[in-house]
N, C-alpha and C positions, 0 to 999 in steps of 0.2 A: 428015665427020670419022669416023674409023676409033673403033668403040665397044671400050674393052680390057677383055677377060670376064677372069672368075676361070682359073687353071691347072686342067684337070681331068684327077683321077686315077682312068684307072679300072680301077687293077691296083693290087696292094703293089708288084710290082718298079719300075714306073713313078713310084712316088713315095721307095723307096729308091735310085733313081739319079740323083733332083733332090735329095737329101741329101745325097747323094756315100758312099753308101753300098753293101756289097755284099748280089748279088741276096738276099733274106729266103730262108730257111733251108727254108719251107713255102708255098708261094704262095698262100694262101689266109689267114695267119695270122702276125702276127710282132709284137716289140716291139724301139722303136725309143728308145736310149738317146743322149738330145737332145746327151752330153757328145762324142759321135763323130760326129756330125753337121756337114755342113760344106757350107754353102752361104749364097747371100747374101739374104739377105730381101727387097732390092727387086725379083727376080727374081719375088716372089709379089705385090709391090704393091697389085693386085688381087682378091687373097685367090686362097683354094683351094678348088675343090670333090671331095671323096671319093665314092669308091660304096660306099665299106665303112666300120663303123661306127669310132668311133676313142673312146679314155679314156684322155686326158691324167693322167697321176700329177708336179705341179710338186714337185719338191722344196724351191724356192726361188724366189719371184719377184721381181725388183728393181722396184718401183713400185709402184702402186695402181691398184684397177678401181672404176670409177663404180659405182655401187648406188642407185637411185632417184637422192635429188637430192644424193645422198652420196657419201662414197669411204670405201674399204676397205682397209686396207693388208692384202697379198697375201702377205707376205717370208715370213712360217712355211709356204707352200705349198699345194697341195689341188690338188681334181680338176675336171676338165671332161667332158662326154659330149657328143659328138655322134654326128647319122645320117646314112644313105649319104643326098646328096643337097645337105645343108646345105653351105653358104656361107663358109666362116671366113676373118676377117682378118686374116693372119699378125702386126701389131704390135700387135694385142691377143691373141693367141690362143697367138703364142710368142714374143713380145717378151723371155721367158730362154729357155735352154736345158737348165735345170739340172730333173733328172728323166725321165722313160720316158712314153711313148707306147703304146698297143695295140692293131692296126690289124687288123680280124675283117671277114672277107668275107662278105657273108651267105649266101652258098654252104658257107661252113666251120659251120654253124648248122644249115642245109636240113633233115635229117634229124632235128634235134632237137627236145626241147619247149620247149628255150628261145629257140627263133626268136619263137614268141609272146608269151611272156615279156617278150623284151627289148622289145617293142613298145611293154608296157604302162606301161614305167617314164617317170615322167616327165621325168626330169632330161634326158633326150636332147633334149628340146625347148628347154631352159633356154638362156639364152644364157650367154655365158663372165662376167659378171659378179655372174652369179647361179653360182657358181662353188664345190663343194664345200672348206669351209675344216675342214683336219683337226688334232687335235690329235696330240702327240708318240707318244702311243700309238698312233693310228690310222694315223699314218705306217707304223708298224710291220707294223702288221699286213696296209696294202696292198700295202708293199714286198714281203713274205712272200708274197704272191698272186702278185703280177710276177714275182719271183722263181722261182716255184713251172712257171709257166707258159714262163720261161726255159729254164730246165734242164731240162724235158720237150723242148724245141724243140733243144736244144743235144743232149743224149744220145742220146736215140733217138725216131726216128716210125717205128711197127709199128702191129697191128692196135688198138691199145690205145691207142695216143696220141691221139687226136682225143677220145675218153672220158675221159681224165685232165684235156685242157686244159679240152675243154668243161664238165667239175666244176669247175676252177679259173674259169672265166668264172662259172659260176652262184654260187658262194661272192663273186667278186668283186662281184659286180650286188646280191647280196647285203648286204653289206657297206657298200657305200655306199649303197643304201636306207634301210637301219638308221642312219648318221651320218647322212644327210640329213633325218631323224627328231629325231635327235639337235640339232645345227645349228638349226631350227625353233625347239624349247623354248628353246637357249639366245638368241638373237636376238628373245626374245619383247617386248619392248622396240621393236624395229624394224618388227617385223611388225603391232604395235599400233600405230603411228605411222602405217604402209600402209593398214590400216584405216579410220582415221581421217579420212587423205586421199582413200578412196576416196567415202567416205560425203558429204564434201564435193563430191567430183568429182557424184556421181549427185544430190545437193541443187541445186548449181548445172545442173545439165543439164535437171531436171523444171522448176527456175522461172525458166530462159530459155531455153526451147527450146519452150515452148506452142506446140501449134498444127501443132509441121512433122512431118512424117511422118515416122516410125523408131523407133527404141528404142535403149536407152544397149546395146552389145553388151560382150562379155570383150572381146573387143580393143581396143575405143576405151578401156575404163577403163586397162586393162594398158597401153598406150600414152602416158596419163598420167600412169602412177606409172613409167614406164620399166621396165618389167617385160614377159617375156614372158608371155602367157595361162595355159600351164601351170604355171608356174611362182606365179602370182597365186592360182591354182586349187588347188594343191597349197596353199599357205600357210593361206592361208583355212580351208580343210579339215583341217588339223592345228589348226588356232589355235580352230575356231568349231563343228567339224562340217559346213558348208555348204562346196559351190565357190561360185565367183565368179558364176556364173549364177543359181546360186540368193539369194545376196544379193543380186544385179540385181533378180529376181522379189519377194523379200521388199519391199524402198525401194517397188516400183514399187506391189503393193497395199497401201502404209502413204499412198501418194499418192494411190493411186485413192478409198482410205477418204475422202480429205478433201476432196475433188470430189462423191464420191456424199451428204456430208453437206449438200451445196447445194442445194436445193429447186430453185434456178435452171436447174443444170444436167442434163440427160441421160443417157442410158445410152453414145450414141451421142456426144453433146459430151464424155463424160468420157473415154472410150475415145479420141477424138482430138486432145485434150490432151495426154493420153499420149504419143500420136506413133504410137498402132496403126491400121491402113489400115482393118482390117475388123472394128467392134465385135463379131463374133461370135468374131474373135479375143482380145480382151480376155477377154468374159463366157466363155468357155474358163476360164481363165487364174485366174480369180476364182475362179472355181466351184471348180479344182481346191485351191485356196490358201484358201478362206474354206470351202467345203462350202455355200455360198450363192450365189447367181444375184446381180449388181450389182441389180438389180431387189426384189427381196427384202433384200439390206440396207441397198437406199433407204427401203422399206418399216418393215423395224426402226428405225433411225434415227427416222422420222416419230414412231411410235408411244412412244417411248420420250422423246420432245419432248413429246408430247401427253400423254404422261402424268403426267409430269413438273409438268404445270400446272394 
């Protein structure tokens, strides 16, 4: 049986003439206004893969996007980010068409310092559910960017153009950093709730899983809250100070603590309880997180029994 991959674009002109639109203005760089758009979506069925980065602006979306074990109504609009590479499936990802697209090749970047930049951000990893929701003002002010980056493209490209858009790209990256900021605090409610389930998720995973080799990773957690990694990572970290790996680490020596209080048990038995291969991996681990060797706060513990009596 013939396996059907995603469409892959690896030019702008190539994915404005599956639009049915004409060649982009700059071929390294363009925005694609969804209302002039004119093709049929099962022709993408299997989604589509880009080499160049893209930042969906919805102005309106008809439906809803799942969100953990939830949904989200979408209809006021917001943004997406994706990178060259990723995967999207066109009935979630443009299921409307109401709003602009911005399609940057990362050759249009090369020379810049925001080729690194944009690396760092992490919404580009986010999937479309995890989905920047903007209010009426911030509309505004994206449009104003899209906009801004338009009519630089439409009037004139001289030596100065690639300068102008590139400032309008870092104000936009900008921008949506800042609401994505934003967004956080106000969902602080939801993000508490993610929390909550995660801590359950790493509970259940220490007290049935004794004994098998491994450790709880960001991904298997973020897979259980239906969230991508970065995006679990980002939250956490607005919400707590710590990422997700670091509150893996914290549960994991709040557990270790309660194993090493066992006279019963080992340095070695406690460490592969845990799920770690190589107790010299754990006592690492401890050591950097407690300032104490598992062995010395088996120690303390003792003394602090004995003394006690």
């Amino acid at each position: 049986m013939k396996i059907k991959l995603p469409v892959h674009f690896r030019s702008l002109s190539a994915l404005h003439q599956a639009m049915g639109l004409e060649t982009p203005l700059h071929p390294l760089i363009s925005v694609i206004d969804y209302g002039h758009a004119k093709f049929d979506p099962e022709d993408f069925a299997n989604g589509i893969q880009l080499d160049f980065y893209k930042i969906s602006f919805k102005t309106q979306f008809n439906g809803k996007i799942r969100y953990g074990q939830g949904y989200y109504d979408f209809e006021s609009g917001g943004m997406s980010f994706v990178s060259p590479g990723q995967i999207l499936k066109m009935d979630m990802e443009e299921s409307d068409y109401s709003g602009m697209s911005l399609h940057i090749h990362p050759d249009f970047l090369r020379s810049y310092a925001v080729i690194q930049k944009i690396k760092k951000y992490g919404f580009f990893s986010y999937s479309a559910s995890e989905a920047l929701y903007l209010s009426e003002k911030e509309k505004k002010t994206i449009t104003t960017v899209f906009d801004a980056i338009q009519s630089e493209l439409d009037e004139r490209i001289d030596h100065f153009s690639q300068d102008v858009i590139i400032s309008q790209i870092e104000l936009l990256l900008t921008y949506s950093n800042r609401f994505y900021n934003r967004q956080f605090i106000t969902r602080k409610a939801v993000n508490s709730d993610m929390l909550s389930k995660m801590e359950n998720i790493l509970n259940d995973f220490f007290d049935n899983q004794k004994g098998i080799k491994g450790l709880p990773t960001v991904e298997y957690i973020a897979s259980q809250l239906n969230l991508t990694p970065r995006y679990l990572s980002d939250m956490l970290r607005h919400d707590t100070g710590q990422n997700a790996q670091q509150h893996i680490h914290d549960r994991l020596i709040e557990k270790a603590k309660q194993y090493l209080s066992d006279e019963q048990l080992s340095v070695s038995e406690t460490a592969y309880q845990l799920g770690f291969e190589h107790p010299q991996s754990f006592s690492k681990l401890f050591k950097k997180k407690t300032e104490l060797s598992p062995n010395q706060y088996k120690e303390s513990i003792q003394k602090n029994i004995n003394g006690s009596k």
